[in-house]
C-alpha positions, 0 to 999 in steps of 0.5 A, spaced: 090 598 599 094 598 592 095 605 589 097 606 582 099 612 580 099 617 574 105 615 574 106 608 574 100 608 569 104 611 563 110 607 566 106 601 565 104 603 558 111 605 557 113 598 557 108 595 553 104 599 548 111 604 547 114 597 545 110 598 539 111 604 537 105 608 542 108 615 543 109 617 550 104 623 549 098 618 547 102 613 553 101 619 558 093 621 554 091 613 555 093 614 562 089 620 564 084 617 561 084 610 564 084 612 570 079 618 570 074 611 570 076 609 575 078 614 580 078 611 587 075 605 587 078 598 582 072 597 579 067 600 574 060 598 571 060 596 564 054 600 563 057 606 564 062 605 558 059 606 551 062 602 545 069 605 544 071 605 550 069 598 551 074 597 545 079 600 549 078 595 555 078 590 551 084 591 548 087 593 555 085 587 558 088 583 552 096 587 555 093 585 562 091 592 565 084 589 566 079 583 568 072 583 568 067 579 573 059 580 573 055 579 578 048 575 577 042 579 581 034 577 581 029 581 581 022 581 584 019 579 577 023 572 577 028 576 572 035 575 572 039 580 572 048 581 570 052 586 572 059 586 568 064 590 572 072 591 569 077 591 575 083 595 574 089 590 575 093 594 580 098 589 582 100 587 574 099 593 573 105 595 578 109 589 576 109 591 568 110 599 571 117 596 574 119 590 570 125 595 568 127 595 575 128 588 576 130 586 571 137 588 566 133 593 560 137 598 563 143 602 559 148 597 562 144 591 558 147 591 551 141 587 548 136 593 550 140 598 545 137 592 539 130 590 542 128 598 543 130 599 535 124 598 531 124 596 524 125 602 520 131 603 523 133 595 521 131 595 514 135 601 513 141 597 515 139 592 511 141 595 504 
């Protein structure tokens, strides 16, 4: 059974979300909150979810962080019923957490120093 942890969670937002100018304190904030849905399991139930944090999945699921599946079940009365559900994509997850590892993004690769520099800082240098 695949685990993410804290850690690995705001590793992965790190990567992504931190690119784009995320700071590590909401990063670390995302984190606690995106595990606090699902807690032990890899799945939750759309309902449970209100119109914001909906927002959020959505966005995470567009970074990668989730998928949705739904589940089709009849009732007694002859309706149809679907069940949305947002599954937590543990394995992406964990890749995006450590991609810096597998790959030259260190301090021993030059271009990390320019792709890590945001825009400011070049136009800046422009002038």
């Amino acid at each position: 059974m695949t685990v993410v942890t804290l850690d690995d969670m705001v590793k992965a937002l790190a990567n992504t979300m931190g690119k784009k100018g995320m700071s590590h304190e909401d990063q670390e904030k995302l984190a606690e909150w995106i595990l606090s849905f699902f807690g032990y399991t890899d799945e939750v139930i759309d309902n449970k979810l209100t119109s914001e944090d909906r927002d959020v999945f959505y966005w995470l699921e567009e970074e990668g962080f989730l998928t949705t599946t739904q589940e089709e079940v009849h009732l007694k009365k002859g309706k149809l019923w679907r069940i949305h559900y947002w599954i937590l994509k543990k394995d992406q997850i964990l890749k995006i957490a450590h991609q810096c590892e597998d790959e030259a993004c260190g301090p021993d690769d030059p271009t990390a120093v320019y792709n890590n520099m945001d825009d400011a800082l070049w136009n800046e240098h422009e002038r």
